[in-house]
Structure formats: C-alpha cells, structure tokens
N, C-alpha and C positions, 0 to 999 in steps of 0.2 A: 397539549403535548404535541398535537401533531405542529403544530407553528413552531414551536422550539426544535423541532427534526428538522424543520426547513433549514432555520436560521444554524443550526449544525454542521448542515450540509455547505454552508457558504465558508467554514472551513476546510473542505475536502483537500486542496491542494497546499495548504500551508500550515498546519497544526502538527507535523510529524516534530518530534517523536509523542507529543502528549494527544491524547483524543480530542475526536470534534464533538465536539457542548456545546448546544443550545440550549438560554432558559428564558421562559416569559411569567411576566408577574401581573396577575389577574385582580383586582378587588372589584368587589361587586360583579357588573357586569362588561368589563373597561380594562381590557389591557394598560398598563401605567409603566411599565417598563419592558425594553427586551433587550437583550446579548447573546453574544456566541462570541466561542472563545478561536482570536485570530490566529496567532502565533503561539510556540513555543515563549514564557520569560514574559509575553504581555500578557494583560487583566482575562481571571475566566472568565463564562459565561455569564457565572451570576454575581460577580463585582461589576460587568458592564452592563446586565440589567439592573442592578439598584443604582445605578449612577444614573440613569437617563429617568429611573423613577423619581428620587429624592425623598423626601417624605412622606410621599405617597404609597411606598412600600410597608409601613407600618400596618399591621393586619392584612397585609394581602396573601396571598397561595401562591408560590411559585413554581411552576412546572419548569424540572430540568432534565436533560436526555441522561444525564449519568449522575449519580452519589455527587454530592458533594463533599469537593477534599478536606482532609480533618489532620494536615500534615503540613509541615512548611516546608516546602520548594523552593522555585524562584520567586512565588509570589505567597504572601499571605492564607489560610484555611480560607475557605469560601463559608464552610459550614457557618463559624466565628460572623463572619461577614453579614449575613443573613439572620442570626441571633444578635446580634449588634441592629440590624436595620429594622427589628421589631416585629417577620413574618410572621404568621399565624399559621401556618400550614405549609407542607413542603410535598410535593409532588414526585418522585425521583423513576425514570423508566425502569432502570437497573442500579445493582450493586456493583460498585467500583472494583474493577479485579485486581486491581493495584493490591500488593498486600499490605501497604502504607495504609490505606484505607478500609476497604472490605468490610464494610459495614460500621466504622468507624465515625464516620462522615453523618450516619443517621442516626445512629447512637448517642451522638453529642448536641443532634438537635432536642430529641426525644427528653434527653435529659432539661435540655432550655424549657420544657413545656410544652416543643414546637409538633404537632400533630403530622405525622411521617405515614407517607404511601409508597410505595414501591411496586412497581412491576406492569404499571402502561405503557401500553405498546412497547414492550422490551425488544420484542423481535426484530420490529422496526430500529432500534435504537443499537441491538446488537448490530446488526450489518451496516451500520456506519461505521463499527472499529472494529472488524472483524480480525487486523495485527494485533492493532494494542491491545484486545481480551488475548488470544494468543500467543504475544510475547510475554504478559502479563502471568498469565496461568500455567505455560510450555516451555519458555525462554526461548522459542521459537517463533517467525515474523509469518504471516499467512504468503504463501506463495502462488504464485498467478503463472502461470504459462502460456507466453500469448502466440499462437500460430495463424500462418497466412497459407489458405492452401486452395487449389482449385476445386472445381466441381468434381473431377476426378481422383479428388485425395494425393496430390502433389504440390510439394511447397517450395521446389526450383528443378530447373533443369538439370540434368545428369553433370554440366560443366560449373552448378552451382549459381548461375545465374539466376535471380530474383525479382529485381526491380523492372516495374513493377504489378504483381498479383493479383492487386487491390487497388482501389481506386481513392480518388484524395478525401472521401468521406469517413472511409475505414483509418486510415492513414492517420488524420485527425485524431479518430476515437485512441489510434493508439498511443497520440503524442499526450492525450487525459489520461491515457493510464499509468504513464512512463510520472507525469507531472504530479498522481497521487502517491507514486510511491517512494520510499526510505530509500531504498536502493534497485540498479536496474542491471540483471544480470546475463552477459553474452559470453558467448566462445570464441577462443581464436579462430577458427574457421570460420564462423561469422563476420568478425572482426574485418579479416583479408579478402573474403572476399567482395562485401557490401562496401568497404571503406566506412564504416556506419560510427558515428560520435554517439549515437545512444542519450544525447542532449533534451532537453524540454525547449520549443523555441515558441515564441510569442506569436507570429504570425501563423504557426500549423494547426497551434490549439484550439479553435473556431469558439474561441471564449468573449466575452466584448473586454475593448480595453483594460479595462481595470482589474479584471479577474483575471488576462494573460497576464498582466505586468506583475499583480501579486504571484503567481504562478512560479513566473523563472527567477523570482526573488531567491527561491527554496530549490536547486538543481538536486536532482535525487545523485546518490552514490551511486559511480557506476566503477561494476565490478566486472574485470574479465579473468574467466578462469582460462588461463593461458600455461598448462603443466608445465611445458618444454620454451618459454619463453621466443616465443617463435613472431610474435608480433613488433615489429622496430618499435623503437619509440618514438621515430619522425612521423606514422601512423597518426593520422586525422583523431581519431580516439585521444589519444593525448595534446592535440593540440588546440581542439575547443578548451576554455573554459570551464570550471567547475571542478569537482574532489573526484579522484580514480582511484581505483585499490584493482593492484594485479594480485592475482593470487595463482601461486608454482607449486612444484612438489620441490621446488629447494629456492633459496636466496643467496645461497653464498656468494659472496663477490660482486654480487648486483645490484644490489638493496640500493647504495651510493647512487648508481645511476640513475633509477627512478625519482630517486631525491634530488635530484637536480633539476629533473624537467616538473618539478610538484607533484609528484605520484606518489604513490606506496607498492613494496613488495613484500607480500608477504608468503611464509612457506607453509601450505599445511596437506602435509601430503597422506597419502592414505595407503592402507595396507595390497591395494591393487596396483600402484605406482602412480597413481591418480589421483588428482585433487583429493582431499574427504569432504565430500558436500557438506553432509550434516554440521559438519565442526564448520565450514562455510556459513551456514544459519545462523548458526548458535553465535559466530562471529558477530556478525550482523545485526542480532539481536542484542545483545550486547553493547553495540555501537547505539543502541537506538532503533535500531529502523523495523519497523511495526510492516510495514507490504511491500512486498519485493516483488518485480518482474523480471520473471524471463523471457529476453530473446534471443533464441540462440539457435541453431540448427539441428536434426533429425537428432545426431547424436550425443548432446548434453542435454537437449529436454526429453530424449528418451531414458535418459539417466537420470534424470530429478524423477523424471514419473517411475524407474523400478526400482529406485530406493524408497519410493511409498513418501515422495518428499512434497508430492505438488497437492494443492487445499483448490484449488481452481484451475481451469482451462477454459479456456479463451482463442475460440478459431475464426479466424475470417475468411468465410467462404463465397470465392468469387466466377462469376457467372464464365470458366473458361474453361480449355481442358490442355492441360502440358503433356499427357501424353505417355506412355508406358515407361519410356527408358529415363524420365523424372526423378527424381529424387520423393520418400516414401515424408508423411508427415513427422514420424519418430522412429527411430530403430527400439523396436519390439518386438525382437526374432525371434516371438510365439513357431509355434509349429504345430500345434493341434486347437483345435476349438477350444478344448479343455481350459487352455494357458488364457485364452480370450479376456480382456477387463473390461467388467457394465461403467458408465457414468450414469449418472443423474442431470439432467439438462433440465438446468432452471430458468433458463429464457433463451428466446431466440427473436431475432428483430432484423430489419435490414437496417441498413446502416448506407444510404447512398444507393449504390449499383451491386452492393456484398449482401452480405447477410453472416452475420456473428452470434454466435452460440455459446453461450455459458453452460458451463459444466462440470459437478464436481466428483471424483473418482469413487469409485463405491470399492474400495481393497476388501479382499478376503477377511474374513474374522477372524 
C-alpha cells in the first residue's frame, strides 16, 4: 500500500477534479502490475495496473489508495474491471466519499466472491485528497491560505511593497502549491499592487522536466475577488494565459467586457456589500475544484480566516525584519487575549534560506 501512495502522489499536479489513485497488484511474492491514475477522462489506477499486468493479475491482491469506482463516468467502473481480470482479493486504504460510490465499489466486489479490506494506511491516503473528501462530503474545496511574512510578522511595507520576502526556494514551493490546486484565489489590492498573474510556470516549479510540462498542462482557475471592479482589464492578470473568474458584488453592464478578453464576471454579493465568500467556495466547488489557494493580502485572508473559511495556513517565514510601521500578516482586530485564535502546527521545515509552517486553525466549538 505504501507503493501505491507513492504512485498516487505522482498525480498531485494533474488529476483535479477527480482524486489521486494509486494501485499495485501483488501475486505471491512479485509485484505484476502498477498504475496511478493521470488525468481527469484517462484510465484509473486500477485499469492501468491490469493493463501492465495482463494475465497475470488473475489471483493476485490489489492494493488501491481509494474504493474502487462502481459508477460510470468518463470511464468504465474499475470495480467491474478487476472482477472481469480475475483478482482474488482487493486491498482498498479508504471508502470512496463520492456518494456515487460510498461503499458501492466494495460491495460489488464482495458480491464477485472478491475477499475486501479496507482501511490501510487511510490516514496516509486521506491527506492525498484532503479537497475531494471535502468537496465530496461538504460541497466545499479545502482551503490553504498561503502567507509570506518576516521574522517580525510583516508581510509588506506600509506603501505595500513586497517583492521580494522570501527567497527563490520558498517562491518555488509556492509556484507547487499554486500547480496542486483547482483554483488560486487573490484580491484586487494584491492584484495592483504586485502586478501578479497568479500562473503556474515550468521553469519556477523546481520539478524535472516532465513533471513541470504535465504541470502547466492543468493551469489552476484564478479567481480575483475584485467587489468594486477596480482592476483594468489591460492588467497582466488577464493577459497571461489560462481561465480567470472575476467575481463583484454586481455585473451589470460588464459581464460583455470580460467576455471579450476570455474572462468571466460574475456577481455574488453579500449582505456586508461584499463579495459572499462562502457562496465563492460553494461556487468553486461546484465547478470542480477540490483545493484552493489563497493569495492575497492582510485584508481578504483575514476575511477567509474570521468567516471560519480557511482548513490550512501556510506561512513563509523569512530570516529579515520590515519593521513596525509594516503591514500586519492578517487584519484580526482582536483586542483582548480573550479574542486570540490557537492553530495546530503540523510541520515546520526550511525551505532554502525561509522556513514554512503548516498550520491548521483550531475555531471555537
């Protein structure tokens, strides 16, 4: 199982919207076949491990990271697939959250006679799709909040100045984050004053060839919430390459525009006169896209964190110091210890000359 997690993970950048599956098929003592599934629409995990097996998959055990599907999509049930090649035993880390499936998948082996386990290394297996279980189960995509800030907890200068923080090791890590996700979310004030395309590019990703080029195959959606439509549309942001969605608190009259240069506008305003995030997710999800990143500045990622929206945080923290009259990492105009919020930091590593901290919020009950 742990080899089919590997072979998983070599979809990390290109399997949005459906999850990353890897499975290996064991007889005796001999691996005889392996897959992981590439793409959206191509072969799953375990149609492209019986195809490298052949006959040889007859009686053998196949360990897969997720349920196998028992639903026709774009491709054929895998379950069928696997009952058709003659397995003898079926391996599965987790139960597919899909409600198409949901135990479906092992249910219709069980009934083949095919001898069903579940529940290795799931942990492992969950935090591969930590979206798709959560758009799956929430109608909502896991969200990341990625910040750059200094040794003294500043993430630009008073005049908004940024570039740059962090150094090109961190930089990298972010252009993998930007490259795993569905969709990649900024603000106009970001927007204006970085000049920032929020693109995945080949050469930043520190991946070897083959893995950048599959990479920027798949550009994530980038989303700017832009309420008062304040960013031109001759703006570098629209001028890269790849699908944008503006999102206002109104369209009228404008919508045409966007649609000329290949964009989208769409309205979803909220009862503050303000974007409505949630319904931004729910959007999002909806569209497909399983992990979303933010990057955006103090005051829309201190908005996603007090609407209780962000599932992760992601800081890179870099050996300098900007200095009091800085700009603060989020606006969280707490005022007493009382208001203060715990995370839970599940890793911390350097990364180059930074050092990056994962983190997920621990909200009130």
């Amino acid at each position: 199982m742990s080899r089919a997690l590997t072979l998983a993970a070599r979809g990390l950048y290109t399997t949005e919207p459906n999850p990353r599956v890897g499975c290996v098929l064991v007889k005796g003592e001999q691996v005889v076949g392996e897959g992981w599934h590439v793409q959206a629409g191509e072969g799953h995990a375990e149609v492209n491990a019986l195809a490298q097996a052949g006959e040889q998959a007859r009686g053998a055990t196949a360990y897969v990271t997720l349920e196998p599907c028992s639903h026709v999509g774009k491709t054929p049930p895998c379950a069928d697939a696997l009952i058709a090649a003659g397995v003898s035993r079926v391996v599965a880390a987790m139960q597919d959250p899909n409600p198409l499936v949901a135990g479906n998948g092992l249910q219709r082996l069980r009934d083949a006679g095919i001898e069903v386990t579940c529940g290795l290394l799931e942990e492992q297996a969950r935090e591969l799709n930590p979206g798709f279980i959560k758009r799956m189960q929430l109608g909502l995509p896991w969200v990341r909040v990625k910040l750059a800030m200094s040794l003294d907890g500043r993430t630009a200068m008073a005049s908004g100045e940024s570039k740059w923080i962090t150094g090109p090791a961190a930089r990298a890590d972010v252009q993998r984050l930007r490259a795993r996700s569905g969709a990649v979310i900024s603000g106009a004030d970001s927007v204006l004053l970085d000049d920032s395309a929020l693109t995945v590019r080949a050469s930043e990703l520190g991946l070897s060839d083959e893995e950048a080029s599959a990479a920027v195959q798949r550009q994530p959606l980038r989303v700017l919430i832009d309420s008062l439509r304040r960013v031109p549309l001759e703006q570098r942001f629209f001028r890269e390459s790849g699908p944008t969605l503006v999102i206002s608190t109104s369209a009228e009259q404008a919508a045409e525009s966007y649609q000329s240069i290949g964009s989208e506008l769409l309205a979803l305003p909220g009862d503050d006169g303000k974007v409505d995030l949630p319904t931004v997710l729910r959007t999002l999800a909806e569209r497909g896209c399983n992990e979303v990143l933010v990057e955006a500045g103090a005051a829309l990622s201190g908005a996603f964190w007090r609407a209780g929206l962000v599932d992760e945080l992601i800081v890179y923290m870099a050996p300098r110091l900007l200095g009091s009259q800085a700009r603060p990492l989020m606006q969280l105009p707490f005022e007493s210890m009382s208001e203060a919020m715990d995370v839970a930091v599940s890793d911390m590593r350097a990364i180059g000359q930074d050092w990056r901290i994962t983190a997920r919020p621990i909200f009130p009950s």
